[in-house]
C-alpha positions in Angstrom: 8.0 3.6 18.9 8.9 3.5 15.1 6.1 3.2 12.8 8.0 0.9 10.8 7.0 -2.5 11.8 8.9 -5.0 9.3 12.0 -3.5 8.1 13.9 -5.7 5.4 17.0 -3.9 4.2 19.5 -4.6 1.8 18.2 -8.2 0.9 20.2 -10.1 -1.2 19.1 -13.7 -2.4 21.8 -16.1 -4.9 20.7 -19.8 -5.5 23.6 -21.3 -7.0 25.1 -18.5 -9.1 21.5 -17.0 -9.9 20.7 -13.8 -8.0 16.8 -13.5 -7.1 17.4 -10.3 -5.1 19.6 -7.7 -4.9 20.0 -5.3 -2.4 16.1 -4.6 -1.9 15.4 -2.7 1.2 11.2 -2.7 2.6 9.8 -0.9 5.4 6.9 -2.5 6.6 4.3 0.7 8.5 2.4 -0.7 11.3 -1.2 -0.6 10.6 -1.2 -0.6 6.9 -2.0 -3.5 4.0 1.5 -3.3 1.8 1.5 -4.9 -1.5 4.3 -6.7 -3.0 4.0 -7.0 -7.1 6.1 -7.9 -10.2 6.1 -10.4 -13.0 7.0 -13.6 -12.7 10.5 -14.5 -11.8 10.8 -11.0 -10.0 11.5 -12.3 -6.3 8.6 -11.7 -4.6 7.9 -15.5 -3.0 12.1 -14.9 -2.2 10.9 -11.7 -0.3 8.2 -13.0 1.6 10.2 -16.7 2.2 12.9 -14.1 3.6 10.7 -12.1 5.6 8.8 -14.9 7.2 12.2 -17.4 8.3 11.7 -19.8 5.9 14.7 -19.0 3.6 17.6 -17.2 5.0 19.0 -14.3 2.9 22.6 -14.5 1.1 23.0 -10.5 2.6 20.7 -8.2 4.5 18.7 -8.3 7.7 14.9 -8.8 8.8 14.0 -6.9 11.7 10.6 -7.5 13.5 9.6 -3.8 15.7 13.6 -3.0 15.7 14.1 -6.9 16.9 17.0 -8.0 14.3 15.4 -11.8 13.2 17.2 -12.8 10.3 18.5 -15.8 11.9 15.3 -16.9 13.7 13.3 -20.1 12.2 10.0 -19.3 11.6 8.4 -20.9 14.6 10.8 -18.5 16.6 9.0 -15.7 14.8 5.2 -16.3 15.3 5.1 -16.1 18.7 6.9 -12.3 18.5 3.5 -11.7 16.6 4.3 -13.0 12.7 2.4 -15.7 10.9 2.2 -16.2 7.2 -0.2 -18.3 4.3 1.5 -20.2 1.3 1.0 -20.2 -2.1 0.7 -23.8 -1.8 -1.8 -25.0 0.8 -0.8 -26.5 3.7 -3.8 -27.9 5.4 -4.7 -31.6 7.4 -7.1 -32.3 5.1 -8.2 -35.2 7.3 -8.9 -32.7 10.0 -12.0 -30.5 10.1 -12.0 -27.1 9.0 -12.6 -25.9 13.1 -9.6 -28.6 13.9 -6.9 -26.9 11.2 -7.9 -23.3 12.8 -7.3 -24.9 16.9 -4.0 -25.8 15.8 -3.0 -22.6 14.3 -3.2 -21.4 18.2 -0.5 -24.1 18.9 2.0 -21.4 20.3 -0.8 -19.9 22.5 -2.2 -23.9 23.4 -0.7 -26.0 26.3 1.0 -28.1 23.5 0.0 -28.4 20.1 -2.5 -31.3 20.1 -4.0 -30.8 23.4 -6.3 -27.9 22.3 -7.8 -30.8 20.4 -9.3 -32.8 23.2 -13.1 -32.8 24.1 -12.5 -31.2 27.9 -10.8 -28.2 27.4 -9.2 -26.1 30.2 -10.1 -22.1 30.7 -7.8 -20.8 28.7 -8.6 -23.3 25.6 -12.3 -22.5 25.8 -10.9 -19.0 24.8 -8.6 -19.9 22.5 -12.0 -22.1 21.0 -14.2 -19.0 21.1 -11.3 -17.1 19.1 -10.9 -20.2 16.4 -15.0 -19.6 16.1 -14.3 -15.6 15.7 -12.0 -16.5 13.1 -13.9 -18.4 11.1 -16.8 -16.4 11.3 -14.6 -13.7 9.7 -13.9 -15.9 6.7 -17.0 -17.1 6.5 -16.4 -20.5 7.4 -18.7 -21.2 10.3 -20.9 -23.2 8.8 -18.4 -25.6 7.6 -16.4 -26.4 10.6 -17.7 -29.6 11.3 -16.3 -30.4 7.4 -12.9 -32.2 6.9 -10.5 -29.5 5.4 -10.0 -31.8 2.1 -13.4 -31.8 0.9 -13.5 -28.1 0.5 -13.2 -26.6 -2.8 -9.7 -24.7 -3.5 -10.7 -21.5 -3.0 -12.4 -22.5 0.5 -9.2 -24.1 1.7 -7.5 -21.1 0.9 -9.7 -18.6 3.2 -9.1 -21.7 5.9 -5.8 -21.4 5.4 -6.1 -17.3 6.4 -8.6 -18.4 9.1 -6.0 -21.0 10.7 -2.8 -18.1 10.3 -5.4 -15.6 12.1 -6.2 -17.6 14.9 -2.4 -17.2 15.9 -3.3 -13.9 17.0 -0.6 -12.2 14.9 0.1 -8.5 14.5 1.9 -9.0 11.7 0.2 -11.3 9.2 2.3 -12.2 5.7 -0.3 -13.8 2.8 1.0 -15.4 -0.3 -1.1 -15.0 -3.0 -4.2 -15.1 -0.6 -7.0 -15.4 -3.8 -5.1 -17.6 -6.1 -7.8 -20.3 -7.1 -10.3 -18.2 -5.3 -14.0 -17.6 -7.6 -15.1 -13.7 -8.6 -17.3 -14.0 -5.7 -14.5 -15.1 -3.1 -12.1 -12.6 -4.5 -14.6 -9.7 -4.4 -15.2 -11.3 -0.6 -11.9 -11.0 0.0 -11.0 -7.1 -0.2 -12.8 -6.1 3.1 -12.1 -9.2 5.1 -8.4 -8.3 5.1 -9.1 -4.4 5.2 -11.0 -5.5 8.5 -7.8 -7.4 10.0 -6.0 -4.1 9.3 -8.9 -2.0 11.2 -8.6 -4.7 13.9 -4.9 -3.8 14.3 -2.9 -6.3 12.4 -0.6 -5.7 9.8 -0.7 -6.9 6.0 2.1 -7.9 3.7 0.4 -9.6 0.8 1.7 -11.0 -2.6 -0.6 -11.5 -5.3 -0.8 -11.3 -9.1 -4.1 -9.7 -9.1 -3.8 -6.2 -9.7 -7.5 -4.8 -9.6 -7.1 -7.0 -5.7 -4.1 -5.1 -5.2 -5.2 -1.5 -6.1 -8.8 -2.0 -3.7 -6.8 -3.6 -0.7 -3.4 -1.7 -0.2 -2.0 1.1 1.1 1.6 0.8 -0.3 2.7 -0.9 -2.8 6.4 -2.0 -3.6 6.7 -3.2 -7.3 10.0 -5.6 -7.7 11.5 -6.5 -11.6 14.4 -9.4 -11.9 14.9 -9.0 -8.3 15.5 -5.7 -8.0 12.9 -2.9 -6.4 11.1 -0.9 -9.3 9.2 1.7 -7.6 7.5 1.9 -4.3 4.0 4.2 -3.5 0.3 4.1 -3.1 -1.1 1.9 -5.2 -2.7 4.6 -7.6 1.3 6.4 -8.0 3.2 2.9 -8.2 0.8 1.0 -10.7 0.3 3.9 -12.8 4.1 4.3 -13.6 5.5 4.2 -16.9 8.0 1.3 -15.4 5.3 -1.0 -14.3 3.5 -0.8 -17.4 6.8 -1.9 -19.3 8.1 -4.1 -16.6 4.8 -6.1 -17.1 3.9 -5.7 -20.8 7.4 -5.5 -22.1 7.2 -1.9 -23.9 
């Protein structure tokens, strides 16, 4: 089997006249954190939006382990393994925190509300002890008896990865994961995702936090007006003249 995981080749992205990507090829390796980095306005949300279903490309192809997907909506997608976080969160703040992460197993659930209710069957008191597992890794435990909207932002965000990990994916796409997220939480966050990795699931993250960016990944890809800069570990790729004038103009 390849160890190319996520191959997206050739994207090309035009809204209305105005090209966001062009012809940007990524190759995802199983097993690995990859970074995707570049000012603002340089395509990466397109990218990952792309990648995960939820906008369809004007050219190219997404395939999932050699699996062409480019036409599949994204709840097609998770249960071949890929889940994804947003930028912008989308919790039931109502809900409780151990509520949002039991319905992020929806696809693994008799139907998607069911895992809710108080007598669970066999195979929900497992999917119940892996909600638990999952918020133990984010460090959410004690709060799962909390309604989601009465965390603070940074808290919904690492419920946000806890609910996308209780999917069970293998291939796990984060959109600026510590965006709102304190020292302390981001500093958290480093070997949390570097332990999904260890467990066997693979990272595409996007995020404007460089110093995150070098600690976490093993490959970065660097984009600039929608177009692919320069791709490497992050020590080669971050280090280039390019990316020093892509993001500081000169």
């Amino acid at each position: 089997m390849s160890d190319v995981q996520l191959r997206a080749s050739g994207i090309t992205k035009r809204f209305q006249g105005v090209t966001a990507l062009a012809e940007v090829t990524v190759e995802v390796e199983r097993g690995s954190i990859h970074g995707v980095v570049g000012p603002n306005g340089a395509g990466k949300s397109t990218l990952l939006n792309i990648m995960s279903g939820f906008v369809p490309p004007t050219e190219g192809t997404v395939e999932l382990e050699g699996r062409d997907i480019t036409r599949l909506t994204p709840q097609r997608r998770v249960p071949l393994g890929m889940t994804r976080t947003f930028q912008n969160l989308r919790l039931f703040g109502g809900l409780t925190v151990r509520q949002n992460v039991l319905l992020g197993q929806h696809s693994h659930a008799r139907t998607g509300f069911a895992s809710l209710w108080p007598v669970p069957t066999a195979k929900e008191r497992q999917l119940r002890q892996e909600a638990d597992a999952a918020l133990e890794t984010f460090g959410l435990t004690e709060l799962s008896r909390r309604r989601a909207e009465t965390l603070p932002y940074g808290l919904q965000k690492q419920l946000e990865m806890a609910r996308a990990v209780a999917a069970r994916p293998s291939l796990l796409l984060m959109d600026e994961p510590a965006a709102g997220m304190t020292a302390q939480e981001r500093r958290a966050l480093v070997p949390r995702i570097r332990q999904l990795r260890d467990e066997g699931v693979t990272v595409v993250v996007v995020e404007h936090d460089m110093d995150l960016i070098s600690q976490m990944c093993d490959v970065v890809t660097v984009l600039n007006f929608g177009r692919m800069l320069i791709e490497g570990p992050p020590d080669v790729a971050l280090a280039s003249d390019d990316v020093r004038t892509a993001y500081l103009g000169g």
